[in-house]
C-alpha positions as CSV (number, residue, x, y, z in Angstrom):
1,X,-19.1,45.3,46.5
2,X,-19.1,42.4,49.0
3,X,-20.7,39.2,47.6
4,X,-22.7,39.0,50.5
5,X,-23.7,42.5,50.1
6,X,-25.1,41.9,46.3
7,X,-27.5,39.6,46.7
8,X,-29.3,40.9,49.2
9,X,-31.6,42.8,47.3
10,X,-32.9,39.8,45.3
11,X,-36.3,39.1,46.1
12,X,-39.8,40.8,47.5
13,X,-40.9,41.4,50.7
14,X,-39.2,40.6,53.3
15,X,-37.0,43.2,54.6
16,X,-33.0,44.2,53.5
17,X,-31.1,40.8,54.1
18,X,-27.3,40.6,52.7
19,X,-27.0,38.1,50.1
20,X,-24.7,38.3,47.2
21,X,-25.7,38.6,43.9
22,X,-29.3,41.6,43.8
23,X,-31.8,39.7,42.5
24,X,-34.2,41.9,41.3
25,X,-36.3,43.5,44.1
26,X,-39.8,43.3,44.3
27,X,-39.9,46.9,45.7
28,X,-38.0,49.0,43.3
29,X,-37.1,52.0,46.2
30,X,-36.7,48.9,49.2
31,X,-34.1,46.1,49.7
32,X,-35.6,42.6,49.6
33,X,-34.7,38.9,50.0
34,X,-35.1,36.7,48.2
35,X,-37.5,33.8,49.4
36,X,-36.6,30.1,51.3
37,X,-38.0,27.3,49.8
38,X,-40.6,25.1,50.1
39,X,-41.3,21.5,48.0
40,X,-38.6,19.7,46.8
41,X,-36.1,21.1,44.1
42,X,-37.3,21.0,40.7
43,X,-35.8,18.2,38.6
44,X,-34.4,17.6,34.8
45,X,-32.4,21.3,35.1
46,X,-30.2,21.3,32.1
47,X,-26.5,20.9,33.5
48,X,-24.2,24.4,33.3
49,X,-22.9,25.1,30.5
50,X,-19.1,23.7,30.1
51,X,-17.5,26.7,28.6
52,X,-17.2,29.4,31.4
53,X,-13.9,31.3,31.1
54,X,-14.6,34.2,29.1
55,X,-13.1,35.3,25.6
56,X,-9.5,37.5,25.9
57,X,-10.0,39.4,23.2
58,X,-12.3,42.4,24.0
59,X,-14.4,44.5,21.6
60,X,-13.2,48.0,20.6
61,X,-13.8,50.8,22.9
62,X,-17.4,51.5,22.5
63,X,-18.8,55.0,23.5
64,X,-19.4,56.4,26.3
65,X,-23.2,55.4,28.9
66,X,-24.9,52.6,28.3
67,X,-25.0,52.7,24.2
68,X,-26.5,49.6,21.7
69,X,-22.9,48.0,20.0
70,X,-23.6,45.1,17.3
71,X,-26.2,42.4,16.7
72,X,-25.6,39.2,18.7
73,X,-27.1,35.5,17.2
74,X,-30.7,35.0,17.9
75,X,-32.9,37.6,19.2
76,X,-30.7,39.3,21.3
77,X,-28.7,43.2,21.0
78,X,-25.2,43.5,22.5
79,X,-25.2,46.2,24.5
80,X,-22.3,48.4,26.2
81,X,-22.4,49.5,30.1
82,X,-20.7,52.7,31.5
83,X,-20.1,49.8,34.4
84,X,-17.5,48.7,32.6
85,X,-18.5,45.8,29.9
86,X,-21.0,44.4,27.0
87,X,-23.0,42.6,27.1
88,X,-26.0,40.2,25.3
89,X,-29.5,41.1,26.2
90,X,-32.7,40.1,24.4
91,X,-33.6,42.8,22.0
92,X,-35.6,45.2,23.8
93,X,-34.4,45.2,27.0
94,X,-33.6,47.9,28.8
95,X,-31.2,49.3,31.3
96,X,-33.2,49.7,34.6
97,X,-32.5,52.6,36.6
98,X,-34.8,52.3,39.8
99,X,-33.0,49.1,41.5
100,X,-31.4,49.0,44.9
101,X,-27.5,47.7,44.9
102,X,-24.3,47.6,42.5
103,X,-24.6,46.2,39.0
104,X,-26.1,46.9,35.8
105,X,-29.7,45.5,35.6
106,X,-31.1,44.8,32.1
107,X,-35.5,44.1,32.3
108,X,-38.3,44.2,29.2
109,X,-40.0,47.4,28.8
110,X,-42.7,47.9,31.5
111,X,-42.4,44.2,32.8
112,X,-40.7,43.6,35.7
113,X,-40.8,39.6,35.7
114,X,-37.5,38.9,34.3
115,X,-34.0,40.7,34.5
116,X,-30.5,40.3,34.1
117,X,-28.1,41.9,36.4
118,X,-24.0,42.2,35.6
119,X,-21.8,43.4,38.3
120,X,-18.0,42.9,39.2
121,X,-16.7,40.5,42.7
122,X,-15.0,42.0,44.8
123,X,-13.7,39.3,46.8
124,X,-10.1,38.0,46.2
125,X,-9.3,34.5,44.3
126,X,-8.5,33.2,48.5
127,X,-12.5,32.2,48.0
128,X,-13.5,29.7,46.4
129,X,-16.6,30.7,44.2
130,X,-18.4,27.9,45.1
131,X,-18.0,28.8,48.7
132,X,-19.0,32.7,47.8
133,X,-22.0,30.9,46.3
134,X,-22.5,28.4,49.0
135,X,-22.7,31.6,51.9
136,X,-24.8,33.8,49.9
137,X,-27.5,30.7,49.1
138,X,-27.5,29.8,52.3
139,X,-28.0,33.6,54.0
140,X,-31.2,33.6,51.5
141,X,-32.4,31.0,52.9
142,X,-32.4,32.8,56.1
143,X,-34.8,35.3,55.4
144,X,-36.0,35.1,52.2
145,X,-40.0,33.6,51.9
146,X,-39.9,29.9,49.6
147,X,-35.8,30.2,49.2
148,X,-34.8,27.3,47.7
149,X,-31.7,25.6,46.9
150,X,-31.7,23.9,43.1
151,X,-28.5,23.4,42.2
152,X,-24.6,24.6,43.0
153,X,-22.0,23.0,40.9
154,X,-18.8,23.8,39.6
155,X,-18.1,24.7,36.0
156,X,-14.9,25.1,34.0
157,X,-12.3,28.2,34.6
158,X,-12.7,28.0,38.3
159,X,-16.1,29.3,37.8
160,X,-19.1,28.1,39.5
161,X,-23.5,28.4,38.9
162,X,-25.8,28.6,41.5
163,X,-30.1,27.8,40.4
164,X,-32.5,28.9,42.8
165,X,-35.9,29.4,43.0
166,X,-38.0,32.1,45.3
167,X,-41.8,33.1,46.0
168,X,-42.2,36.4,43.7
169,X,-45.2,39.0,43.5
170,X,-43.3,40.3,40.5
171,X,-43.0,37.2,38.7
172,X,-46.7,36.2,39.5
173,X,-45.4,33.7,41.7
174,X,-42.3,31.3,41.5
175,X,-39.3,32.7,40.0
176,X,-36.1,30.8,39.2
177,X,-32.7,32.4,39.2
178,X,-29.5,31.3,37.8
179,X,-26.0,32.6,39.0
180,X,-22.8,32.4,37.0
181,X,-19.6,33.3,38.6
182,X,-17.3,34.2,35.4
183,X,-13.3,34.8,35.5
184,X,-12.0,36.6,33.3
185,X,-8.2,35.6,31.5
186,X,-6.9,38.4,33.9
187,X,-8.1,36.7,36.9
188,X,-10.8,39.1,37.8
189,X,-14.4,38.1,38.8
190,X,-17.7,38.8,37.3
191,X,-21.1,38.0,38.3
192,X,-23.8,37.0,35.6
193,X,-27.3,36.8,37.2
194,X,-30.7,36.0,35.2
195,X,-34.2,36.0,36.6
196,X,-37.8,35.2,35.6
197,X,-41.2,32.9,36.5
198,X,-40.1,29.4,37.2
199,X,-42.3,28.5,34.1
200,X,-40.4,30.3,32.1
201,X,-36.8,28.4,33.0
202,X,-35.7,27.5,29.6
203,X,-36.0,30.9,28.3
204,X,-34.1,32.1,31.7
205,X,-31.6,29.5,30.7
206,X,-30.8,31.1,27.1
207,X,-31.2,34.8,28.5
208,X,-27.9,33.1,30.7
209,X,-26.2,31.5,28.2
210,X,-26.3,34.2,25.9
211,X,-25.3,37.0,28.4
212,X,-21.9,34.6,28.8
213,X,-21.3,34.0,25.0
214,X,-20.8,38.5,24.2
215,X,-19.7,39.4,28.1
216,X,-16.4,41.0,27.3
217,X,-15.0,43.2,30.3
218,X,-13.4,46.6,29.0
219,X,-9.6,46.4,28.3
């Protein structure tokens, strides 16, 4: 799946636009955009985090669908996709099935304000994944009601992050989103994506973090 093709149905409301990574949609059953921004960006964001390249080792083969694996540190379930990997998600999430696009997306039960979505690049190592980041932001920003830009920056293991923040009828209004682009030791990309209301960042922020420390791609 083309980056640009992912993120296109990230936010509410206004019609199918290509963008890379799916943030969730507002309309489960339609593609949306996600929203252009208005204000200036938010500031005092924690910095990425410097670790990025993810662990070698992956766990034994887990069974088969989407099953629970092992407890992960703090208040969150490692969790094994038929996509391909496991994965950290706060205890209690659940896979969500009604999403347009690629990926795996993880929300709460019955709550649609927050997610976090998994899915392989497809684009060679020839891009950059800042620049990935960089076109995908910037189509958003096209068609996408209160897209804004917070932050792009590089982080260790030729990885880069991406913050942004969107007008949401899901989220009850603002809702920030952070973008990881992870490499694995093989070379291959993966894209880490978590979601919820702006006033809610820090907890966004650990969802993130967390999904990064247990990601371990299938051997």
């Amino acid at each position: 799946m083309p980056l640009l093709v992912a993120l296109g149905a990230a936010m509410a409301g206004a019609g199918a636009v290509a963008g890379w990574f799916l943030l969730a949609q507002e309309d489960p059953k339609a593609s949306a955009a996600p929203p252009r921004a208005t204000g200036a960006p938010s500031e005092g964001l924690p910095g990425p985090d410097p670790s990025s390249a993810l662990p070698s080792s992956a766990p034994p083969s887990p069974s088969p669908g989407e099953a629970e694996t092992s407890p992960a540190p703090g208040s969150y379930t490692v969790v094994h996709s038929e996509d391909g990997f496991s994965v950290a998600v706060p205890t209690g999430w659940q896979r969500s099935h009604d999403e347009t696009g690629d990926g795996s997306f993880y929300r709460p039960p019955g709550n649609r304000r927050s997610l976090l979505q998994v899915f392989r690049v497809k684009e060679g190592p020839g891009v950059a994944a800042c620049e990935l980041l960089r076109e995908s932001s910037a189509h958003l920003g096209n068609g996408t009601s209160g897209y804004q830009e917070v932050s792009r920056e590089p982080v260790p293991g030729a990885s880069c992050e991406l913050v942004y923040e969107y007008d949401s009828e899901e989220a009850g209004g603002r809702r920030r989103g952070v973008e990881r682009i992870a490499v694995t030791p093989d070379g291959d990309r993966w894209a880490l994506l978590a979601a919820g209301p702006a006033a809610e960042w820090a907890t966004t922020r650990e969802n993130l973090d967390a999904a990064l420390r247990e990601f371990r791609p299938d051997s």
